[in-house]
ZAMARGU-4260 file (C-alpha; in steps of 0.2 Angstrom, whole numbers, plus 5000, padded with zeros to 4 digits):
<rodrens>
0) 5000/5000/5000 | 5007/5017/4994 | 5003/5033/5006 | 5006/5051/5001 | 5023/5059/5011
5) 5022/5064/5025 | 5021/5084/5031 | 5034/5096/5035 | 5039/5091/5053 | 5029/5076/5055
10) 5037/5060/5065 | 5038/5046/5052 | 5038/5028/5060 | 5047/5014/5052 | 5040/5006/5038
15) 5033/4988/5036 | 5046/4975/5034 | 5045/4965/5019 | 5029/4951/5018 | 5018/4963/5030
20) 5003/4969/5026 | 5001/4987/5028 | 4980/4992/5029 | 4982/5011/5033 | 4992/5021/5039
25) 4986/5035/5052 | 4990/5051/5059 | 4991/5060/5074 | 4988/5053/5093 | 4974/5041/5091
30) 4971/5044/5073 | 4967/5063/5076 | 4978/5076/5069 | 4965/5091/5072 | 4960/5104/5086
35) 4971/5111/5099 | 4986/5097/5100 | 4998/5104/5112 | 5007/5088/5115 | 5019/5087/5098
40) 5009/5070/5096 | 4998/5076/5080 | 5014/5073/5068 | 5014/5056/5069 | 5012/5045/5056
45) 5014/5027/5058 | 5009/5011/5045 | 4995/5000/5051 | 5002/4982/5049 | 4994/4968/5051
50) 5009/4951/5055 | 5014/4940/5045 | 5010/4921/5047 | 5023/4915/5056 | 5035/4900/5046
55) 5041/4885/5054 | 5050/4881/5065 | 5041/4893/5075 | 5053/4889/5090 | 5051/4882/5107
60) 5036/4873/5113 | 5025/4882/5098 | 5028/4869/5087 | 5025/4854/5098 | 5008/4864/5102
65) 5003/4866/5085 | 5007/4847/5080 | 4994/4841/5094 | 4982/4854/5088 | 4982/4849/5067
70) 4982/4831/5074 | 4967/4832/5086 | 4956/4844/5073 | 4960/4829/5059 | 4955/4815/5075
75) 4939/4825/5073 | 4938/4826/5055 | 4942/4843/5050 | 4955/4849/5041 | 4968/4860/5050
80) 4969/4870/5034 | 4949/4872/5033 | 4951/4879/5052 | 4966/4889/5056 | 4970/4902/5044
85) 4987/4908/5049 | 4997/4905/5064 | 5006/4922/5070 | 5023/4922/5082 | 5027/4940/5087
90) 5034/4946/5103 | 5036/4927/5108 | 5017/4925/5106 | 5009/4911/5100 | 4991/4918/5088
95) 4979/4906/5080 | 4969/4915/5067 | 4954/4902/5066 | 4939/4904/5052 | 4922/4907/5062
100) 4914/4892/5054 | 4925/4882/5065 | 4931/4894/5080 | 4919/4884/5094 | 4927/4864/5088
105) 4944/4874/5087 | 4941/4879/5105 | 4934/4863/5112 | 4949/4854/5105 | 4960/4867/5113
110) 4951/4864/5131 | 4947/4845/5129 | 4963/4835/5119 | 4975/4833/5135 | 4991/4838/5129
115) 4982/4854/5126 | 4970/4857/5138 | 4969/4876/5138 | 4956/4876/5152 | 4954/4895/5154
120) 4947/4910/5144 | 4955/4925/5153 | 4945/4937/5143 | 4938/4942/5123 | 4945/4957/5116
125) 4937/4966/5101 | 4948/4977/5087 | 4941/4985/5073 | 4951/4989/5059 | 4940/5000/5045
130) 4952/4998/5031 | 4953/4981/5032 | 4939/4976/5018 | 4930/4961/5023 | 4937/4960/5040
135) 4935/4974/5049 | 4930/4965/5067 | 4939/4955/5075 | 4939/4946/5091 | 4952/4940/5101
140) 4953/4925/5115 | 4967/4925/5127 | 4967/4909/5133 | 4978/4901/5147 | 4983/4881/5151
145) 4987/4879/5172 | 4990/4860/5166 | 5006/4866/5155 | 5008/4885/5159 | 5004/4890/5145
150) 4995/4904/5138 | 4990/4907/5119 | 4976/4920/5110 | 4965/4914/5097 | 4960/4928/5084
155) 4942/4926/5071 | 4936/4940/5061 | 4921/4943/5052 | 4915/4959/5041 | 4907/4974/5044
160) 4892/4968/5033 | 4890/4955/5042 | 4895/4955/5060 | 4892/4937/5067 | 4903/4925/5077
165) 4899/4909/5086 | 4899/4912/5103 | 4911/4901/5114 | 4899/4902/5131 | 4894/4885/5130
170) 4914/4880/5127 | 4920/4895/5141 | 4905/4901/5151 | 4916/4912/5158 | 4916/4922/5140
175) 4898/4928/5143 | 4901/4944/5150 | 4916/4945/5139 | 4906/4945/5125 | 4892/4956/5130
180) 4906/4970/5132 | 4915/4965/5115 | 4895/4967/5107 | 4892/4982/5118 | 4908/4993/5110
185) 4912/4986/5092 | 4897/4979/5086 | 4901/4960/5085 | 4886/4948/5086 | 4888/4932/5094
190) 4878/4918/5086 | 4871/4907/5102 | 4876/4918/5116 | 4863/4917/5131 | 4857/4933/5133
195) 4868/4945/5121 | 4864/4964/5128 | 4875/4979/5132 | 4885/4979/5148 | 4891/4995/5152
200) 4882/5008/5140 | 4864/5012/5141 | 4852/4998/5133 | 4845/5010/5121 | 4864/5018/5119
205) 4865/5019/5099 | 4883/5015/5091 | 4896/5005/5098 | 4909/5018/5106 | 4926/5009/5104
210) 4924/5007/5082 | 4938/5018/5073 | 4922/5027/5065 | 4912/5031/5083 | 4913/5050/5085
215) 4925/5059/5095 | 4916/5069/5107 | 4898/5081/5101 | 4884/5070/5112 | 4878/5080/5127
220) 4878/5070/5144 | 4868/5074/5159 | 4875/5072/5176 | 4864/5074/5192 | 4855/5088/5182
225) 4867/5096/5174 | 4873/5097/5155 | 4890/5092/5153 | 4897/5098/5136 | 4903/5088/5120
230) 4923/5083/5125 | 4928/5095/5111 | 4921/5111/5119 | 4928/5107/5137 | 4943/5116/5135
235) 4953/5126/5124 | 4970/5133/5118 | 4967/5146/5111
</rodrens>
């Protein structure tokens, strides 16, 4: 992906290595480069890359995981290929990227199969990425063995147009509120969850308030009678 130079004074940071992916590239603190920035931070710009599947031998005990996990899938007749889209090593972090058609058997395997046994869901984090086309949410299960100390994430993503995942509640019922909260601020629908409502905005809150395309600020919020402005009139620099 080709991006115009940057201005006059801005704080370039290094490009992509070769084989990444580079969706976008953003400016500013945040993404914003306008208003009354008196930090030096609305220079920035920076590439947004998404990783590169990892090639083996990924190293350590990565490889003896993966082994286990493409044999136990094929025990239960699917095609590790049909399954995990790409394995990502990066910071000496294990990622599964897994297709949502077969994220909840891809979990059970992971609990279940004993020289796995990955027994805890920590927690499910949403990212939205809007130049991504096609894959703009994504979900992302961190995901912990107290059996072999390990701990892993498993990543799905589905399009904007259409926004459904399985849930993993029946796998993890630890996930429920984890997913209500991934639902409540990007958007994502999870397919078979018990009772998916919002957590901790408003039930007739409109939006999802941690999208890249949520607006900054402009909504008035009432506080124990009082008004309290939009957060781009509260102060200024000028």
């Amino acid at each position: 992906m080709s991006a115009e130079p940057p201005a006059s004074g801005s704080h370039v940071a290094p490009l992509a290595s070769a084989g990444e992916d580079v969706v976008a590239v953003r400016r500013g603190s945040f993404g914003a480069s306008t208003g009354g920035d008196t930090s030096g931070f609305g220079g920035l710009v920076s590439p947004v890359v998404m990783a590169s599947p990892a090639v083996r031998p990924y190293g350590g005990w990565f490889d003896e995981l993966s082994d286990e996990l493409e044999l136990s899938l094929a025990d239960r007749g699917i095609p590790p290929v049909m399954a995990i889209e790409k394995v990502v090593v990066e910071f000496d972090e294990l990622t599964y990227h897994v297709r949502r058609d077969h994220l909840v058997e891809v979990m059970r395997t992971l609990r279940d199969e004993p020289a796995l046994r990955f027994e805890y869901c920590s927690g499910v984090s949403g990212v939205h990425y809007p130049h991504l086309t096609g894959r703009e949410l994504h979900a992302v299960y961190h995901l912990a063995s107290f059996t072999h100390n390990r701990r892993i994430r498993v990543e799905v993503s589905c399009p904007d147009a259409d926004n459904h995942i399985p849930s993993v509640v029946a796998v993890y019922p630890n996930a429920d509120w984890h997913e209500r909260e991934t639902w409540d601020f990007f958007g994502i629908i999870f397919d078979g969850h018990p009772f998916l409502t919002r957590i901790q905005m408003p039930d007739d809150w409109v939006g999802h308030p941690q999208r890249k395309d949520y607006p900054l600020g402009g909504i008035d919020v009432e506080f124990k009678g009082a008004t309290i402005p939009p957060a781009d009139e509260r102060r200024s620099y000028n």
